[in-house]
N, C-alpha and C positions, 0 to 999 in steps of 0.2 A: 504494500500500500504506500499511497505516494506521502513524504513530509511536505509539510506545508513550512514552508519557511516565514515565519513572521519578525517585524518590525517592530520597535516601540517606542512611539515617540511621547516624550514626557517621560523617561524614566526618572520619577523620583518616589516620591511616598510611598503611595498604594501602589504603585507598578511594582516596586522592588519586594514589596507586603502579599501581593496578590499575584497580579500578572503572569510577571517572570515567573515565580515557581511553578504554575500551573502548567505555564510552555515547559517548562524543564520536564515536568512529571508524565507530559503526556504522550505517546509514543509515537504517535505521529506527528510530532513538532518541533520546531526548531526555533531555536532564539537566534535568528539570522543579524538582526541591527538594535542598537539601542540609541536613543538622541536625547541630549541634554544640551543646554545651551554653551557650558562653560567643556571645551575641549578635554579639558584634565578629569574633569568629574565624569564626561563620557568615557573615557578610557576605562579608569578606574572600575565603573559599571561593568564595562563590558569585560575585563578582565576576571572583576570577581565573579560576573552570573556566565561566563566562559561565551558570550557573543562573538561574532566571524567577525561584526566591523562596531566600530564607535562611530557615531555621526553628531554636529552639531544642530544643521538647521534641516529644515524638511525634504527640501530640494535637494538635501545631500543622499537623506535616506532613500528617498521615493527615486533616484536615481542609479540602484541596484537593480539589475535586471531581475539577478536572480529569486527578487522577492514575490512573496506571494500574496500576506498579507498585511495589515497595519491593526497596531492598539496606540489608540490616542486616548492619554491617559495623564494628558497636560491640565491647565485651568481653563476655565470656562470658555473665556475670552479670546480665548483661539481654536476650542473645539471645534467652530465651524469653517473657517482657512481650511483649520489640516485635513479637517476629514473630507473635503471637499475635493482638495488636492489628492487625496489620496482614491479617493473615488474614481476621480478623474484619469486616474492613472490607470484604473483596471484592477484596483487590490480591495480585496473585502475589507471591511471595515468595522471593527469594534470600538466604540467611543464613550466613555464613562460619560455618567450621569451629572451637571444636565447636559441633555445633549447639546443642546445652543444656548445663547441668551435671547434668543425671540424664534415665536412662531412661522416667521417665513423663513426663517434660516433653516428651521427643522423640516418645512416640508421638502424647500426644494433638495437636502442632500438627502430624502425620502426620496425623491424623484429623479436624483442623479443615481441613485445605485439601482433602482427599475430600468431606468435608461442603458445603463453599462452592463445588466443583467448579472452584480455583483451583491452579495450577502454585506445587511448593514445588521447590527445589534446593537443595543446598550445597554451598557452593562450594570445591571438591577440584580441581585446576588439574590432577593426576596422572591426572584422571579421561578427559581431553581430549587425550591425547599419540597419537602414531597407533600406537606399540608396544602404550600400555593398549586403546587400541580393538580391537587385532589380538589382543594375549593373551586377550582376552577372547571374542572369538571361537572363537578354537584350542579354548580349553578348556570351552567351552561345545557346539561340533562334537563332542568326544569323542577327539579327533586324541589324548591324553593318557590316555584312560581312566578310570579313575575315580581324584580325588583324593586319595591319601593324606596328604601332607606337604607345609607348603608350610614355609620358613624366610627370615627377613626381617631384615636390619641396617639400621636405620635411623639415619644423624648426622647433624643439621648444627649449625653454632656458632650459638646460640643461648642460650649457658647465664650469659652478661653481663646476656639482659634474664632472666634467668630468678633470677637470683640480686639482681636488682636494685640490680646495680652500675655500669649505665649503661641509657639507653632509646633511644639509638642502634640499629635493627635492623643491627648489623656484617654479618651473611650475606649481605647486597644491596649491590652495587659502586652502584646507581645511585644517585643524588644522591634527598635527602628532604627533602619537602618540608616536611612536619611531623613531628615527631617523637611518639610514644606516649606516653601518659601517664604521670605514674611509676605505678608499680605494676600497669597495664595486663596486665604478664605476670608482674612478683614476688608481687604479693599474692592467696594464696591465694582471698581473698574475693573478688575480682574475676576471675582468671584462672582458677579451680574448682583448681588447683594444678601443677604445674610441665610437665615433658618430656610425660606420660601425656596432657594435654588439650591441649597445645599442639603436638606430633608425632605422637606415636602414633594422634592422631584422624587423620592421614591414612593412616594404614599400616590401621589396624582396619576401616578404610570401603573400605580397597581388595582388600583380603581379600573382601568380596561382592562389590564391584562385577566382579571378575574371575570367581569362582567362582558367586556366585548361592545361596551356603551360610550361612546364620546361624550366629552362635555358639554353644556348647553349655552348654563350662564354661572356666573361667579360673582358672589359677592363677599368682597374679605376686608378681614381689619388685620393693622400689626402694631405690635406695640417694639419700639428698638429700645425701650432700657437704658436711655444715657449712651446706644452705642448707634456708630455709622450702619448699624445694620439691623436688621427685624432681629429679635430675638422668641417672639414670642408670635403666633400666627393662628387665627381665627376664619375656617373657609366655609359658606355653605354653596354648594356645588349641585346646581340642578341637570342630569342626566338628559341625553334626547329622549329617552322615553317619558320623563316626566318625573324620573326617581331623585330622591331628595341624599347628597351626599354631605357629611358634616365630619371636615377634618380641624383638628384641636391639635396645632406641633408647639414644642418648644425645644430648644439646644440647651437648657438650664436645667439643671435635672443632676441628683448623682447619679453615680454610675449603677449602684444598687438598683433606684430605683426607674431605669431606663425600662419605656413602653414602646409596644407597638401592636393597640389593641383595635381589632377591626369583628363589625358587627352588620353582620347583612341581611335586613330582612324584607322576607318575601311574604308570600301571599298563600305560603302553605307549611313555610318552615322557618327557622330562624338559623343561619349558621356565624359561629364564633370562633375566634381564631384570636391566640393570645402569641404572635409571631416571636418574641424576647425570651418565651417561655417552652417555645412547643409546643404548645396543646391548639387540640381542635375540637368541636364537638354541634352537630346539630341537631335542634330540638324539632321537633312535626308539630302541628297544631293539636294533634291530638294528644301531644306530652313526650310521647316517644322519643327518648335523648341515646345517640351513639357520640361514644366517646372515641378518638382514633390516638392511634400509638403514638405516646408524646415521640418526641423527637429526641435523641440524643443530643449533647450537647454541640459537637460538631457538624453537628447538619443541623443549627437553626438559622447562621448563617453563611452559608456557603461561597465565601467571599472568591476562589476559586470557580466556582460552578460557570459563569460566564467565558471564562476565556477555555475554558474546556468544550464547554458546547460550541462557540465559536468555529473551532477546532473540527470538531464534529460536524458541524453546520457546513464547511466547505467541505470536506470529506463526502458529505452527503451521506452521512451515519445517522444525522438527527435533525430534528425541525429544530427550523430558529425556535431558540425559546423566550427569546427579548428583542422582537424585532423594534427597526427604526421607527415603524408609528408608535410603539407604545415610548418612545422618546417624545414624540410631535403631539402626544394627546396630553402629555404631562406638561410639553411645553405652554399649551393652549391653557391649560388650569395654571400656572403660572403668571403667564401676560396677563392675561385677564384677572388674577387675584391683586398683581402688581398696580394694575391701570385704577381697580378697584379702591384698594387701600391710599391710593389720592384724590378720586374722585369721588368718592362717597357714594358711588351707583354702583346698580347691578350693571358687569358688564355681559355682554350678550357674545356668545360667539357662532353658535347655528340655533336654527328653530329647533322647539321642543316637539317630537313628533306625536308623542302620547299625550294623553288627559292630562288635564292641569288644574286645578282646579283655582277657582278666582275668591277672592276675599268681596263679600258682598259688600264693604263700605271703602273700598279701596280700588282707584280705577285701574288696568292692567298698566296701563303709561307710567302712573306714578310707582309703581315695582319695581318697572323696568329704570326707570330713570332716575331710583334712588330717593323718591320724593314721599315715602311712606312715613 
C-alpha cells in the first residue's frame, strides 16, 4: 500500500503534541516536511521528529514534488492562505480548527478542494470518539424524532492563553515540547478573537456533525472580562429546521472542573452525552434509559484520531470523518455570533425551513432585528 507522504506546516504546539506522532505511528505515512518560520527551529523539528526536509515559508514546502499531503496546523490568520495554497497545489488538506476567520473564506476552500477533486478535513478530535460516532447515528436513524433542542456547556481553562498572561497550554498535563507563540491565542489579529474561535469552533461544528442541520440564525452575547478577548460566551442558535440550539462556553474554569455537556432533544427521546467524562445515555419517552460503555480515559479525547483518519481518508480506507463543511457550518455560527455580540440583533444566515412558531405580542421583524 502506497505512503502518503505529508507536510506540516505550522509545526509548533499541537502539531509537535498531536500531528506529528500520529504521522509517525501510522503505517502508511510519512513525515515528508515540517515548516516553521525561524530556519533553526525548523531544522531542529525536523531532526528530532526525523522529517526528509525542514522548510521555512509555504512556497518552500508546497514546492516538493514528492509531496502528497498538507497539515496546517499554524494560527488562525493564515489558515486560509495556506490551505488554499495548498489546495491549489493538488494536496489534500487537513487544517485545524477554526478553519478561517470568516465564512467566505471557509466556503470557497470548500469549493477549491471539490474543484481539485482533493480530500479537505478539520481537525475536531470530538469528531472521532465512538459516543460522537454513535450519537450521530441515533439521531440520524430517527431513534429521537425530530430535533427540537439541543443545549451545550462548554469549559475548559484556557483563559491564561487567552488573556495572554502566559502561553503555556495549562489544560494539557503532558509535557511541551514547544511552546505557542505569544499572542498565538491573545491577539485578536492572529487568533480572529478569544473563547468564540478558539472553543466554541468545536461545539458549533458539532452541532452538524451530529444532526446534519445548518444554522439558521444566531443570537449571542460575550462578556471579555477586563481582557482583548470574549472570555465568556452566550449562543442561542436557531437550526433550518426550526430546532432551538443553546451553547453556554467559557475558557475560565479549572481544570477539575472542565465540561462538555451536550443534550438533545427530540420528539420521542432524549439523548445525553457528558463528552469530558465519557458517558452516554438515552432516555425514550416512555422512560426506557440505555446507558452505553463509558469511554476509557484515552479515547475521550482522541486528539490523534484526525490526522489518522486523514491518513485513511486519502488511502480510501475511511470516510472523511470531519469534512470541510462541518468547518464552514461552525464558521457561519461564528460570524454570525460575532456580528451579533455588536449588534445587539438576531443575525440571520439562511431561512428556517421548519415550523416556527411566533410570539403572539411580538412582531416577526422585531426578533429578527433584535428589537424585542
Amino acid at each position: 500500500m502506497k505512503t502518503i507522504r505529508i507536510g506540516v506546516i505550522g509545526a509548533g504546539w499541537w502539531a509537535t503534541f498531536a500531528h506529528i506522532p500520529a504521522i509517525q505511528t501510522h503505517p502508511n505515512a510519512e513525515l515528508f516536511a515540517v515548516q516553521s518560520r525561524e530556519r533553526s527551529k525548523a531544522e531542529k523539528i525536523a531532526r528530532d521528529f526525523r522529517a526528509k526536509n525542514a522548510c521555512v515559508t509555504v512556497p518552500e514546502i508546497l514546492a516538493l514534488k514528492e509531496l502528497d499531503a498538507v497539515i496546517v496546523s499554524s494560527t488562525p490568520n493564515v489558515h486560509y492562505a495556506q490551505t488554499r495554497a495548498a489546495l491549489e497545489s493538488g494536496r489534500h488538506v487537513l487544517v485545524e480548527k477554526p478553519m478561517t476567520l470568516t465564512v467566505d473564506e471557509a466556503r470557497e476552500l470548500v469549493e477549491i478542494a471539490a474543484q481539485k477533486k482533493v480530500h479537505l478535513l478539520v481537525s475536531c478530535p470530538w469528531h472521532f470518539t465512538a459516543h460522537g460516532i454513535e450519537a450521530r447515528r441515533v439521531i440520524r436513524s430517527g431513534a429521537l424524532g425530530e430535533v427540537k433542542m439541543i443545549s451545550i456547556l462548554m469549559t475548559n481553562p484556557v483563559d491564561n492563553l487567552l488573556r495572554g498572561i502566559n502561553t503555556s497550554p495549562t489544560h494539557s498535563a503532558s509535557a511541551v515540547y514547544v511552546e505557542p507563540r505569544k499572542g498565538s491565542y491573545s491577539d485578536p489579529a492572529v487568533a480572529g478573537g478569544g473563547q468564540i474561535y478558539c472553543q466554541v469552533s468545536h461545539a458549533a461544528a458539532y452541532v452538524t456533525f451530529l444532526t446534519g442541520l445548518r444554522p439558521a440564525e444566531v443570537y449571542a452575547r460575550f462578556d471579555h472580562d477586563h481582557s482583548p478577548n470574549d472570555i465568556y460566551n452566550a449562543l442561542t442558535v436557531t437550526l433550518e429546521n426550526g430546532g432551538l440550539v443553546t451553547i453556554a462556553s467559557t475558557a475560565a474554569t479549572p481544570i477539575c472542573e472542565r465540561s462538555f455537556e451536550i443534550r438533545i432533544f427530540g420528539t420521542r427521546a432524549i439523548l445525553q452525552l457528558e463528552l469530558w467524562r465519557g458517558t452516554m445515555e438515552l432516555v425514550d419517552f416512555a422512560g426506557k434509559r440505555t446507558d452505553f460503555q463509558p469511554l476509557e480515559p484515552d479515547q475521550i479525547y482522541p486528539s490523534q484520531a484526525p490526522t489518522r483518519n486523514f491518513v485513511d481518508v486519502i488511502l480510501g480506507l475511511s470516510p472523511n470523518g470531519s469534512p470541510g463543511e462541518l468547518g464552514l457550518a461552525s464558521m457561519e455560527i461564528i460570524e454570525a455570533a460575532c456580528e451579533s455580540a455588536q449588534t445587539n440583533r438576531c443575525e440571520k444566515i439562511r431561512a428556517v425551513k421548519g415550523p416556527k412558531l411566533k410570539s403572539p405580542n411580538i412582531s416577526q421583524s422585531a426578533v429578527v432585528h433584535g428589537r424585542a
